[in-house]
N, C-alpha and C positions, 0 to 999 in steps of 0.2 A: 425369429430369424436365426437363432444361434441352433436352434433345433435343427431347422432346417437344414443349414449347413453340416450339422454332425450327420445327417441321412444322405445329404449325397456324399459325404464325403463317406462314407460306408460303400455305400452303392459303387462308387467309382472304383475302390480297394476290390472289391468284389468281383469286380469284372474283369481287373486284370487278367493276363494271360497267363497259362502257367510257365513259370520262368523260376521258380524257387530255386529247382534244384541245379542250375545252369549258375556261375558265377566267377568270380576273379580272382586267384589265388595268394596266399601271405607270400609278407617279403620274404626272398629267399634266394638259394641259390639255386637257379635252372642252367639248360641250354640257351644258350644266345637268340634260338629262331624262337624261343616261349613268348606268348604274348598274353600268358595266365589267365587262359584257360580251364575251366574243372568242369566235372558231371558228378552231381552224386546220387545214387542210386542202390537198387538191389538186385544183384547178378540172376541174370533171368537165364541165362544159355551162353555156354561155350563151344566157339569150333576149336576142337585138339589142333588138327594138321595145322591151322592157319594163327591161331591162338587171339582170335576172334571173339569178344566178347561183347555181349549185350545187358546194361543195364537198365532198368525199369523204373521209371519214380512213377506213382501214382496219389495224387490229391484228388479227393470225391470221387468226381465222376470223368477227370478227366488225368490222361496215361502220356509220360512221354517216355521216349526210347530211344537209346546213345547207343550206338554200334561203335569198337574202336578195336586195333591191334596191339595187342601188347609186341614193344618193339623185341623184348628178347626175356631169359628168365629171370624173375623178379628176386633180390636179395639183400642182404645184410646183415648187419654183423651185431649181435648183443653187446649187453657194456660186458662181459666175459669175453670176448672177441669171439664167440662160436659163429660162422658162418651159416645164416640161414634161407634155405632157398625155396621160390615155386612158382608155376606156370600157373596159367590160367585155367585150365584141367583141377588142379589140385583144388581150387577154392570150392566151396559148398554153394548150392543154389541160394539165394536170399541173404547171402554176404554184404552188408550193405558198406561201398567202397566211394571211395571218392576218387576221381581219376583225374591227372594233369597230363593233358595231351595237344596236341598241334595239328592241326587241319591241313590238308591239300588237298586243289579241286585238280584234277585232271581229266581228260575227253576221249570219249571211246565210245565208238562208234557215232559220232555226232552229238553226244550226250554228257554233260557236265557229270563225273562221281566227285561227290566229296569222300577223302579216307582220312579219318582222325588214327592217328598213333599216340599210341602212350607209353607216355615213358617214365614214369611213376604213379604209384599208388597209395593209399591211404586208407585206412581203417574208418571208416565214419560212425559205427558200433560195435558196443563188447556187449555179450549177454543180452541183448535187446536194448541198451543205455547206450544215449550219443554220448560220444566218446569229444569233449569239447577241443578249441581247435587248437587251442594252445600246449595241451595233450597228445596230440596225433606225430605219427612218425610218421614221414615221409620216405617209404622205399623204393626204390628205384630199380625200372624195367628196361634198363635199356645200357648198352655201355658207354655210352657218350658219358663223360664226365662234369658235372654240374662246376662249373666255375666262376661265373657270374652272377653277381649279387644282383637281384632286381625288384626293385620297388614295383607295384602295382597299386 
């Protein structure tokens, strides 16, 4: 019986959907509309003009894909105070990032779009090594100023 139960309960993990890379972000200080949100992934393609990016996770045999905007250009400041900046153009394909962004569906032409905005980014590898989470810096895309602390 105990067998048994370790096999479905295999069976059942297995089947799951892919959703890994989909999740809920640390406490922190966000925008007020955050509802923590994140993607994490490996930058498959940028639009310059629109600064439109698309991330890639892939587990076996199955692929999911986060399109979002970066709200504006991405930057911060070293413990040196040197300011440093970049758009979404600048990052290398297979950049594997984690993005905290916000959803809105809106209608056109009779048709629900959903457009995710981001408004900060994250590092999720150095060197090919996850970068763990209590490590990672959160940089910010966006000018809206993070002032509210939010649990999630």
């Amino acid at each position: 019986m105990k067998s048994f139960l370790h096999i479905l309960m295999v069976v059942c993990i297995s089947c799951l959907p892919l959703r890994a890379q989909h999740a809920t972000a640390p406490n922190g200080y966000y925008p007020h509309t955050y509802s923590g949100s994140i993607f994490t992934g490996s930058l498959e393609s940028v639009v310059p003009d629109t600064q439109e990016i698309t991330l890639v996770y892939t587990k076996g045999s199955k692929t999911e894909r986060f399109v979002g905007r970066l709200e504006s250009t991405c930057s911060w400041k070293d413990k040196q105070g040197t300011v440093h900046s970049f758009t979404g153009s600048d990052l290398p394909k297979g950049t594997v990032l984690t993005t905290f962004y916000t959803s809105s569906t809106k209608k056109s032409g009779g048709e629900k779009i959903t457009e995710n905005s981001i408004f900060a980014v994250s590092y999720a590898e150095q060197n090919g090594k996850r970068i763990p989470d209590e490590r990672r810096v959160l940089i910010p895309c966006s000018e809206q100023k993070f002032t509210f602390f939010k649990v999630f």
